[in-house]
Short mmCIF file of the C-alpha atoms (twelve columns), coordinates in Angstrom:
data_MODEL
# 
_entry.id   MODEL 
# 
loop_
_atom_site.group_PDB 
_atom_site.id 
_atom_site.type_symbol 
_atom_site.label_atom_id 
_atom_site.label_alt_id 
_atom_site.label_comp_id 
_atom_site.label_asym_id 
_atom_site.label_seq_id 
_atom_site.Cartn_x 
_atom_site.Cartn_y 
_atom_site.Cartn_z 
_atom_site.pdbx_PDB_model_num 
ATOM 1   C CA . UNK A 1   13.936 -19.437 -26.862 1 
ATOM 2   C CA . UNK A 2   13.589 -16.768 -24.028 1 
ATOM 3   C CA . UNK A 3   14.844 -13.113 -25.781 1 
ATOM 4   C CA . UNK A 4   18.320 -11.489 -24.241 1 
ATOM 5   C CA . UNK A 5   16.061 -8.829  -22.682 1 
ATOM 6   C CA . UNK A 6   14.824 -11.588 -20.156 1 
ATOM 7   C CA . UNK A 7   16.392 -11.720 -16.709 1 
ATOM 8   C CA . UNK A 8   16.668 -15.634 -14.837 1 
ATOM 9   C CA . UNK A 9   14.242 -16.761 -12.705 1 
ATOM 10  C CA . UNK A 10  15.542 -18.653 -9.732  1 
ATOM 11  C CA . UNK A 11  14.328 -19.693 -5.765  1 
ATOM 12  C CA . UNK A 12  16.388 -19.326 -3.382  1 
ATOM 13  C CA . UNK A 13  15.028 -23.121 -2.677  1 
ATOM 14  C CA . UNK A 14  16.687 -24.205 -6.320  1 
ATOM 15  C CA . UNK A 15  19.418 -22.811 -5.172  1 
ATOM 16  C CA . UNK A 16  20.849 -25.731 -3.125  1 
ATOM 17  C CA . UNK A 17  18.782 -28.904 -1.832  1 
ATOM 18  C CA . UNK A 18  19.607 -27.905 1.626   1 
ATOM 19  C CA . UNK A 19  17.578 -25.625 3.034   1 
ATOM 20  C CA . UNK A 20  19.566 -25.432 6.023   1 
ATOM 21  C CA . UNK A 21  16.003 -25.347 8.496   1 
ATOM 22  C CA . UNK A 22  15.834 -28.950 8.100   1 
ATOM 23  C CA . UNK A 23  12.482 -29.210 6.342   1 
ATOM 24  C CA . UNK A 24  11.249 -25.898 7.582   1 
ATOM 25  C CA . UNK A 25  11.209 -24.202 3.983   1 
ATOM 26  C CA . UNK A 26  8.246  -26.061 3.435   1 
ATOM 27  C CA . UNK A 27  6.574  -23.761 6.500   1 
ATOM 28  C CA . UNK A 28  7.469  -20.688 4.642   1 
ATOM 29  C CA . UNK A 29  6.637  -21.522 1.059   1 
ATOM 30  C CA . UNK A 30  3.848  -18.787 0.932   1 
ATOM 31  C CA . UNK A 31  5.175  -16.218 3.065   1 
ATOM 32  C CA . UNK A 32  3.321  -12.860 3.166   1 
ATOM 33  C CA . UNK A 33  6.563  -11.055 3.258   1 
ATOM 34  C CA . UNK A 34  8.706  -12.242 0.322   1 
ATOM 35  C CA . UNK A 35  11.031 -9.769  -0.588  1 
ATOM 36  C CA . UNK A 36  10.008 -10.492 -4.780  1 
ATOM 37  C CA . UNK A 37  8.075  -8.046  -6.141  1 
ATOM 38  C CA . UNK A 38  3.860  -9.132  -5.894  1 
ATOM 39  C CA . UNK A 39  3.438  -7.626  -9.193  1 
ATOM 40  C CA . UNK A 40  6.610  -9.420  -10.859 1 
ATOM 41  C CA . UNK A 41  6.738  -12.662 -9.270  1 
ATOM 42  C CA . UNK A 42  5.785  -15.949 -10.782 1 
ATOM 43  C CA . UNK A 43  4.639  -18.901 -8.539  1 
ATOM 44  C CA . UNK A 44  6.113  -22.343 -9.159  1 
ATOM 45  C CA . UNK A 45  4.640  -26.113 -8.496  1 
ATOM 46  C CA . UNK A 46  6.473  -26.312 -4.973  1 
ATOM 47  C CA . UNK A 47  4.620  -23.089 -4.235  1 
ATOM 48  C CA . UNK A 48  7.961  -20.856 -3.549  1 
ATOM 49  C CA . UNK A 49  7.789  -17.304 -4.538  1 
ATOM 50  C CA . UNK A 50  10.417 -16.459 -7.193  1 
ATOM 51  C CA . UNK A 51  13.197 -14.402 -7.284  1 
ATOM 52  C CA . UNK A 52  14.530 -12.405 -9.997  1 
ATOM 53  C CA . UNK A 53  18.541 -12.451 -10.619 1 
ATOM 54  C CA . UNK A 54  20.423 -10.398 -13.149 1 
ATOM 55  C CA . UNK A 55  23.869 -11.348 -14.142 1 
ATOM 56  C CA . UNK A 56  25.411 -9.345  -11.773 1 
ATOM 57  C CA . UNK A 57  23.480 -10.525 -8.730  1 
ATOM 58  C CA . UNK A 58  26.089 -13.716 -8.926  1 
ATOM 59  C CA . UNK A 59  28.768 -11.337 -8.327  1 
ATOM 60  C CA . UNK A 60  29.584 -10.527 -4.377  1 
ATOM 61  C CA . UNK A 61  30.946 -7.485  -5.483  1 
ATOM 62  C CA . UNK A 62  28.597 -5.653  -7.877  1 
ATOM 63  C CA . UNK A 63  25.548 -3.830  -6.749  1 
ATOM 64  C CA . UNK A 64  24.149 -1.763  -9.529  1 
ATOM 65  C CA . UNK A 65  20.990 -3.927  -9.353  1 
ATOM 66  C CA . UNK A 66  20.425 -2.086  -5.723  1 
ATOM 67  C CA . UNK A 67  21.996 1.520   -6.587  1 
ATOM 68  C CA . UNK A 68  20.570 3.358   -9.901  1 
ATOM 69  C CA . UNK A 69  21.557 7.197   -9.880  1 
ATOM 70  C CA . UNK A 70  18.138 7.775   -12.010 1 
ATOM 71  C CA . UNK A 71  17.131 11.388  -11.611 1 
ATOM 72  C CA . UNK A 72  14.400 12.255  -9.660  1 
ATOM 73  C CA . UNK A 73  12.859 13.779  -12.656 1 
ATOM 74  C CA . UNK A 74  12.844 10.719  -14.682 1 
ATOM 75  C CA . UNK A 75  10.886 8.626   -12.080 1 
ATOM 76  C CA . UNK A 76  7.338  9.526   -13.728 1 
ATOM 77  C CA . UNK A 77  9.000  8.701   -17.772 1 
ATOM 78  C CA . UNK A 78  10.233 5.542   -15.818 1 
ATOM 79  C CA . UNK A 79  6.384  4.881   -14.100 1 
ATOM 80  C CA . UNK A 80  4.131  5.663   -17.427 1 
ATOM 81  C CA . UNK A 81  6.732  3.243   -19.329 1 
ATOM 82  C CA . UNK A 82  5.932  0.718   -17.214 1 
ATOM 83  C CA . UNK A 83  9.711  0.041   -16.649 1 
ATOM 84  C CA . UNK A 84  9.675  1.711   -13.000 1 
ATOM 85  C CA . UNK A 85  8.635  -1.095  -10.603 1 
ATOM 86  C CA . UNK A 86  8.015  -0.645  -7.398  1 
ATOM 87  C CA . UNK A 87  9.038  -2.779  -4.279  1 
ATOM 88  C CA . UNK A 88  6.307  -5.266  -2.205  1 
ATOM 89  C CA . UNK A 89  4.219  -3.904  0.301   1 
ATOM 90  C CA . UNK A 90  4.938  -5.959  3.507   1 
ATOM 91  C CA . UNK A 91  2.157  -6.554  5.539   1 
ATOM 92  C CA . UNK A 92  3.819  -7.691  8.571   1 
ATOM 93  C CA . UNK A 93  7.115  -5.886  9.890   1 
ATOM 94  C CA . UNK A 94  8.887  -6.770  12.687  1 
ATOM 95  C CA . UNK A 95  7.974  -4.224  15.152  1 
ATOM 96  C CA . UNK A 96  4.715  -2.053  15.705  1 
ATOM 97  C CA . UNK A 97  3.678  1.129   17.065  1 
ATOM 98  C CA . UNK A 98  4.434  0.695   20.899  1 
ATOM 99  C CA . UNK A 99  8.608  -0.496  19.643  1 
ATOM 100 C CA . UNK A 100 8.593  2.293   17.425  1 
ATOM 101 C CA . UNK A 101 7.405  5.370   19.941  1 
ATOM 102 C CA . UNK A 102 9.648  3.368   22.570  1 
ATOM 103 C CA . UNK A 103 12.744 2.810   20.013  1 
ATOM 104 C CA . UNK A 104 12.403 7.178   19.667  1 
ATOM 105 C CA . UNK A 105 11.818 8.147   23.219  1 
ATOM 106 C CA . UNK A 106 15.138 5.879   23.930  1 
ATOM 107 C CA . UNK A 107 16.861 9.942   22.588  1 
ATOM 108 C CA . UNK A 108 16.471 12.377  24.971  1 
ATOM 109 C CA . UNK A 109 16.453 15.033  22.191  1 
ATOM 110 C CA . UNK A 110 13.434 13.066  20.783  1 
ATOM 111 C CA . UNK A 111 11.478 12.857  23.890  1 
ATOM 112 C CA . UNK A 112 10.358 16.246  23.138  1 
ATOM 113 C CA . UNK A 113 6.444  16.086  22.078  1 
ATOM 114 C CA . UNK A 114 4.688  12.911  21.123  1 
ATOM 115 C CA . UNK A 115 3.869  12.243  18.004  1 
ATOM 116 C CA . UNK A 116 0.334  10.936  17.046  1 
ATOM 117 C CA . UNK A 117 -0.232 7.367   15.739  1 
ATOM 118 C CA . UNK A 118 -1.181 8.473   12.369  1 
ATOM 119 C CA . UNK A 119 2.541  9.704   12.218  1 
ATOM 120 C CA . UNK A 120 4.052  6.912   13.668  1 
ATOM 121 C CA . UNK A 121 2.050  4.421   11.216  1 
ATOM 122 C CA . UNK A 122 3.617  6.648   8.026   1 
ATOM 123 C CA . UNK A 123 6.806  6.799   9.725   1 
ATOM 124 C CA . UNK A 124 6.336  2.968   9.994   1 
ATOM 125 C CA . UNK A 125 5.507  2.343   6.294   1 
ATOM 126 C CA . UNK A 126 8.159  4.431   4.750   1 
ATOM 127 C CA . UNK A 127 11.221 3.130   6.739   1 
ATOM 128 C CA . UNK A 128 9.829  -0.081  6.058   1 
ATOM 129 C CA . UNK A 129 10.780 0.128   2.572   1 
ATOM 130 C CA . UNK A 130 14.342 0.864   3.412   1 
ATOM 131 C CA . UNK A 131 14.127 -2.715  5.339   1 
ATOM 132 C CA . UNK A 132 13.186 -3.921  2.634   1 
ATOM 133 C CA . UNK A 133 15.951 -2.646  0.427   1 
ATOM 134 C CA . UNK A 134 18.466 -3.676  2.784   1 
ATOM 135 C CA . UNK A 135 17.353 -7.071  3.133   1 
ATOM 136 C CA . UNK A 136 17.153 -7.861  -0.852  1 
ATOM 137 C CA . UNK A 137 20.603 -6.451  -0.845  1 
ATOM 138 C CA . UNK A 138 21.703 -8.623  1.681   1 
ATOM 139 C CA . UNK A 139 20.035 -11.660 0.057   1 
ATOM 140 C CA . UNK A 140 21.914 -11.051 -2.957  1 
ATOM 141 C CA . UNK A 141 25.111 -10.969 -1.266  1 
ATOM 142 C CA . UNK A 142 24.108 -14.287 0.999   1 
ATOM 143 C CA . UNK A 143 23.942 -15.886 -2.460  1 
ATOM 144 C CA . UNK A 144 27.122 -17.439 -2.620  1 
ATOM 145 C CA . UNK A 145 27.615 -19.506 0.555   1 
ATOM 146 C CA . UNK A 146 23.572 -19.471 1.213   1 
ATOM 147 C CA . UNK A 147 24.502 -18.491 4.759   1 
ATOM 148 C CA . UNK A 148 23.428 -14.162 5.941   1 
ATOM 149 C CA . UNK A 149 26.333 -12.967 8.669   1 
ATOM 150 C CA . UNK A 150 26.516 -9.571  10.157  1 
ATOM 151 C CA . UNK A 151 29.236 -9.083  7.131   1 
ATOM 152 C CA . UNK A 152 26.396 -9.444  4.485   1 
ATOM 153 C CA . UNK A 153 24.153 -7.141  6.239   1 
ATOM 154 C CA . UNK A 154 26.907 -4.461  7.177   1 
ATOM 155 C CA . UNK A 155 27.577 -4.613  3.340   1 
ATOM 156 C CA . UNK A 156 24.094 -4.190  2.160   1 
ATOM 157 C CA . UNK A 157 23.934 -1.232  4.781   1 
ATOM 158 C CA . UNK A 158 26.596 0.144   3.299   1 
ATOM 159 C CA . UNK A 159 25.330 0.079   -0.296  1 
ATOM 160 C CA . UNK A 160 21.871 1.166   0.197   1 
ATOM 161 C CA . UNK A 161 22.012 3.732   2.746   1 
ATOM 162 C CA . UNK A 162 23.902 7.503   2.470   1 
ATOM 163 C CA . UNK A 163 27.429 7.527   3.697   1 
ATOM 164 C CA . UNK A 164 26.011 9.582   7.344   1 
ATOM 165 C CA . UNK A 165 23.118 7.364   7.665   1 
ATOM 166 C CA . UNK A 166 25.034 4.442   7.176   1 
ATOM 167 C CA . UNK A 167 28.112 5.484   9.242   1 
ATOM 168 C CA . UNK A 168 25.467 5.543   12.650  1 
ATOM 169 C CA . UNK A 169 23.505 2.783   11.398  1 
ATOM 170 C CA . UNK A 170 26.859 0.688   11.722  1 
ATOM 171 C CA . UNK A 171 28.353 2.092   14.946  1 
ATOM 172 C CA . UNK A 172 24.491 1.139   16.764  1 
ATOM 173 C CA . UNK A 173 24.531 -2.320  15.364  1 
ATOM 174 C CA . UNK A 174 28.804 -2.465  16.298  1 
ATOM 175 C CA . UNK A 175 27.277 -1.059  19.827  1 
ATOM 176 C CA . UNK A 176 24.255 -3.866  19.916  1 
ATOM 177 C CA . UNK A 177 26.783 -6.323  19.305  1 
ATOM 178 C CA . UNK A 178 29.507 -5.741  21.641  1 
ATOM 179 C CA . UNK A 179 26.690 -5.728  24.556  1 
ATOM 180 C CA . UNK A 180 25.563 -8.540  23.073  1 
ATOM 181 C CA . UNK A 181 28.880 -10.224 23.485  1 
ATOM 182 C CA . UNK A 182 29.386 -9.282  27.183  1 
ATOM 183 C CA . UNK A 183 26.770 -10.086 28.598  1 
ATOM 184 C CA . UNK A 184 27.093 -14.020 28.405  1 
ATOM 185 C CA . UNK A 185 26.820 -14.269 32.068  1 
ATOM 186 C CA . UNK A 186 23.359 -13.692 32.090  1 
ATOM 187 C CA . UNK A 187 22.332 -14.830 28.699  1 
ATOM 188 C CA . UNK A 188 19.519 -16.917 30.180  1 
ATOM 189 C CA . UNK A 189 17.859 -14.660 32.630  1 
ATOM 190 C CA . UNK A 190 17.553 -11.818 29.352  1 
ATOM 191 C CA . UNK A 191 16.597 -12.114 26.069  1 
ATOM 192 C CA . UNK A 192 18.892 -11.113 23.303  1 
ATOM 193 C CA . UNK A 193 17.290 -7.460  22.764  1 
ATOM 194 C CA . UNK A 194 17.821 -6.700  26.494  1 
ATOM 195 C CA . UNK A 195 21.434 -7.865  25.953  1 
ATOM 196 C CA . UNK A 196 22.071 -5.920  22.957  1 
ATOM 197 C CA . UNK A 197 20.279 -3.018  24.685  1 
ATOM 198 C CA . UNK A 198 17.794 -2.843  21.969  1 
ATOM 199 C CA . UNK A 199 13.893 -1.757  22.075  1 
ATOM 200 C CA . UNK A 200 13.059 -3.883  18.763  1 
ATOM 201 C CA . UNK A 201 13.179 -7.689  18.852  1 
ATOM 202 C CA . UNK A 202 15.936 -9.474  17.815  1 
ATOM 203 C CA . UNK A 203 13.847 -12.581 17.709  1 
ATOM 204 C CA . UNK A 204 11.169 -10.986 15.522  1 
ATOM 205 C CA . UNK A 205 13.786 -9.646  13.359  1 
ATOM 206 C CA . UNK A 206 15.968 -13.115 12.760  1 
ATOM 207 C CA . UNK A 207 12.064 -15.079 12.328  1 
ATOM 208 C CA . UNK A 208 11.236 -12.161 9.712   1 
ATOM 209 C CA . UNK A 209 14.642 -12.952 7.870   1 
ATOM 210 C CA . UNK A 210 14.115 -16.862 7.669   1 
ATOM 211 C CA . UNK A 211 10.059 -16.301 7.172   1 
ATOM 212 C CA . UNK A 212 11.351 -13.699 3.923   1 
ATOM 213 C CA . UNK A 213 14.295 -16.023 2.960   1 
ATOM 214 C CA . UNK A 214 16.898 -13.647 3.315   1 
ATOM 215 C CA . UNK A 215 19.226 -16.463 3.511   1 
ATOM 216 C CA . UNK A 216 18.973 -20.735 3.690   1 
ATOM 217 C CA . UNK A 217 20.804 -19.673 6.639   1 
ATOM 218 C CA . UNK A 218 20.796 -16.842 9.287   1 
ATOM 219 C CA . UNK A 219 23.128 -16.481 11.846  1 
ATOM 220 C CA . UNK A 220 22.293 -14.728 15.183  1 
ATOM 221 C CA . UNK A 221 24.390 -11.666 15.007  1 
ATOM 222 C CA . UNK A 222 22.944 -11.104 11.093  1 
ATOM 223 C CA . UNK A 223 19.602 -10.436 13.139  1 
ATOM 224 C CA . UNK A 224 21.344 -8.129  15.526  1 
ATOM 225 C CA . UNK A 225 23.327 -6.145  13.092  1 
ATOM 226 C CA . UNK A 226 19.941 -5.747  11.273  1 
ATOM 227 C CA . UNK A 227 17.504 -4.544  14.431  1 
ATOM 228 C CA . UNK A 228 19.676 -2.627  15.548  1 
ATOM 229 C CA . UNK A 229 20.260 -0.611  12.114  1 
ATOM 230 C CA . UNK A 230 16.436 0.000   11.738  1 
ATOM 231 C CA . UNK A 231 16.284 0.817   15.093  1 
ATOM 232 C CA . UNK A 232 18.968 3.755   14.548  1 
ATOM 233 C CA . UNK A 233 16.825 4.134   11.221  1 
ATOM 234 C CA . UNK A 234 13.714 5.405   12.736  1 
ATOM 235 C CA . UNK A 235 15.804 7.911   15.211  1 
ATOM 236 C CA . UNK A 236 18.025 9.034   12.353  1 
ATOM 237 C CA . UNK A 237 14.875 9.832   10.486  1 
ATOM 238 C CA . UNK A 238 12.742 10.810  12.700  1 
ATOM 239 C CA . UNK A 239 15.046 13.350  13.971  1 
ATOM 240 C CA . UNK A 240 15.758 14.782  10.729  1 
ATOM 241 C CA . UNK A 241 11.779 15.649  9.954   1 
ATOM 242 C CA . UNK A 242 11.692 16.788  13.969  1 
ATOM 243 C CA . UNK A 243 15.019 19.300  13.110  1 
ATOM 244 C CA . UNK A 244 13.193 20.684  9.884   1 
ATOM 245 C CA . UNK A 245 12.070 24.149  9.639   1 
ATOM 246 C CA . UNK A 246 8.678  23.304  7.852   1 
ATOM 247 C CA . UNK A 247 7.818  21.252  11.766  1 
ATOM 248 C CA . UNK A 248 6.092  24.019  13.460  1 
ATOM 249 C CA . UNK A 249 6.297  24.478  16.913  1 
ATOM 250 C CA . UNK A 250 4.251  25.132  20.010  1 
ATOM 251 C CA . UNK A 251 5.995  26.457  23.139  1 
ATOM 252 C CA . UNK A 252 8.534  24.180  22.257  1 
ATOM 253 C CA . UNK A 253 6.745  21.224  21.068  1 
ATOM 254 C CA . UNK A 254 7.043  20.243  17.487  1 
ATOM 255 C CA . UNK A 255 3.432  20.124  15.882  1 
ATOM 256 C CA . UNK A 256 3.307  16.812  13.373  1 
ATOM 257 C CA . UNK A 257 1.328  16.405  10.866  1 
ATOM 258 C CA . UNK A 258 1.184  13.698  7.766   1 
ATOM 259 C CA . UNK A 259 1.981  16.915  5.165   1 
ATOM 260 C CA . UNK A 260 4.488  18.040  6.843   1 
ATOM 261 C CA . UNK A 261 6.600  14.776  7.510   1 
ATOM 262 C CA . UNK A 262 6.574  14.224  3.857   1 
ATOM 263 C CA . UNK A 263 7.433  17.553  3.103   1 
ATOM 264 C CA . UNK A 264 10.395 17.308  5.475   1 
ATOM 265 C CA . UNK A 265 11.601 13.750  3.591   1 
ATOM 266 C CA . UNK A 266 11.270 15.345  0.010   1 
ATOM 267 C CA . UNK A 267 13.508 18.118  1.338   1 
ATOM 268 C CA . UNK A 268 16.010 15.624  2.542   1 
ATOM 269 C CA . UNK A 269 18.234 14.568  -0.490  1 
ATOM 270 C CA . UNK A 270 19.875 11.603  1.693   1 
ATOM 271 C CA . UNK A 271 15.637 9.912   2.885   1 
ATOM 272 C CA . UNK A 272 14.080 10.795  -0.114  1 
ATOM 273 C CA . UNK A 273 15.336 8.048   -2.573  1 
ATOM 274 C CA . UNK A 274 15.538 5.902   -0.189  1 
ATOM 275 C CA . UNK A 275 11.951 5.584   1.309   1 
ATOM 276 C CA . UNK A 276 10.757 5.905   -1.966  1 
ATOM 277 C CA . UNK A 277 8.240  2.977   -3.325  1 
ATOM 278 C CA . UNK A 278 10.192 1.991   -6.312  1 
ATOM 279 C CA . UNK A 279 12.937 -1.115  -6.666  1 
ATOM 280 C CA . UNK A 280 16.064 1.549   -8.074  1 
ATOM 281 C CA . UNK A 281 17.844 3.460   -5.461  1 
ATOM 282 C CA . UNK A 282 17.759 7.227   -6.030  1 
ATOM 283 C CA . UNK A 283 20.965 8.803   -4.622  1 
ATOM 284 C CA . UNK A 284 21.745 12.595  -3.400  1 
ATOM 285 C CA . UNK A 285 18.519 13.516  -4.695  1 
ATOM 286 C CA . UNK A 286 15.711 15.105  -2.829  1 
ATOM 287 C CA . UNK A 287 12.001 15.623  -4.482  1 
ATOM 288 C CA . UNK A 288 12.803 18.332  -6.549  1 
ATOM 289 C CA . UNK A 289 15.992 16.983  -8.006  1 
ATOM 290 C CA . UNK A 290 18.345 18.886  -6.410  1 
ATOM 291 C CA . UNK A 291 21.227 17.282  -3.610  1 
ATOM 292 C CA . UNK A 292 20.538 19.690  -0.490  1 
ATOM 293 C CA . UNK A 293 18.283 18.458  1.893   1 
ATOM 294 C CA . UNK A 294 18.097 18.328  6.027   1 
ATOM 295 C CA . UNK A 295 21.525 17.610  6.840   1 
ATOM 296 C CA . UNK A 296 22.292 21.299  6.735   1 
ATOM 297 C CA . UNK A 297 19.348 22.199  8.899   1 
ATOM 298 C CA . UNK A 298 20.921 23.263  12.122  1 
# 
């Protein structure tokens, strides 16, 4: 008999018999980018990757399997005990380099220097994680009705990101959405990102969800909501590390290197947790345990 400590092993295939794609699950069985842990998961004779649920992933309503207040200083106890695991590496994201310098430059205050492609492939890898976390939220909550609406994902945005981040993350997907909406008069002469007024791709975005298995089922506006938060993401963040005192400048022109954008994140008690590599959320902490950070940068 399996001990209490155990947690339930599920797919989101045993779920329900329907996987809503009409036989298409079977395409996406060994998915690169499935949101289970690589180190954790367990593979099963239909060859879908695993995911692990906790008692209180059933419920809609409780997220303390996304947020863990751990303090910073007990991530390395956490790490040596082997309790501390960390989230999957995804090798393919939804955007790349060109989206990302494009998505900043879209700021006029961020227009302001160009950063090198070392920095934008960091930038990249870190906020990547935060997709991450936002999408396993979001598949939690999708649970229930195996369907992923803009509801689920404004909820899992919500719960994973800082109160500020999350506040502009929600008003550019609200934004995305109501462009989205009126421009139906020339929904077939633009795609859905030149609709929304977005640089990422919606349609890269809602194939990552179904490749990943956010949800059985994904509805259009769940991929919106989504592109357009991590496309606010990357400016939120990115102007943060460009307003920080440790970014020198050169007649104006902020000097980036990898040291100092990592310095600037530790410093920043609301990015710090939050792009870090482990599966707990650490809140209002920055590297050195204490809750200031860049938002009081001027």
């Amino acid at each position: 008999m399996a001990g209490k400590g155990k947690t339930a092993v599920k797919t989101l295939e045993d779920l329900t018999l329907d996987s809503g794609y009409g036989g298409a699950a079977d395409s996406f069985r060994s998915s690169s980018v499935s949101l289970c842990c690589s180190d954790t998961h367990l593979s099963y004779a239909h060859g879908g990757n695993c995911w692990h649920l906790t008692e209180s992933m059933h419920s809609r309503h409780n997220s303390l399997d996304t947020v863990n207040t751990v303090l910073a200083e007990d991530t390395e106890i956490l790490e040596c005990s082997g309790q501390c695991a960390k989230l999957p590496e995804l090798e393919d994201v939804p955007w790349n380099l060109g989206d990302v310098e494009s998505a900043l430059r879209k700021e006029e205050e961020l227009r302001v220097g160009c950063p090198p492609k070392e920095i934008l492939a960091k930038l990249s890898a870190l906020v990547s994680r935060a997709l991450v976390r936002i999408a396993r939220e979001a598949q939690r909550l999708s649970l229930r009705y195996a369907k992923c609406t803009k509801h689920e994902i404004q909820s899992a945005i919500k719960v994973v990101l800082s109160w500020t981040i999350s506040v502009n993350c929600i008003t550019a997907a609200l934004s995305a959405l109501s462009l989205y909406n009126m421009s139906t008069g020339d929904k077939f002469s633009r795609g859905k990102s030149a609709r929304c007024g977005l640089v990422f791709s919606v349609g890269k975005f809602f194939k990552w969800m179904v490749d990943s298995r956010v949800a059985l089922r994904v509805h259009e506006h769940a991929a919106i909501y989504l592109t357009a938060c991590m496309e606010s993401l990357f400016r939120e963040v990115f102007s943060r590390v460009q307003r920080s005192a440790l970014i020198e400048k050169d007649n104006g022109i902020p000097k980036f290197t990898l040291e100092t954008l990592e310095q600037a994140i530790n410093n920043d008690s609301e990015l710090w947790g939050l792009l870090q590599p482990y599966q707990h959320l650490i809140c209002g902490k920055n590297a050195t345990g204490k809750s200031s950070g860049l938002n009081s940068v001027v």
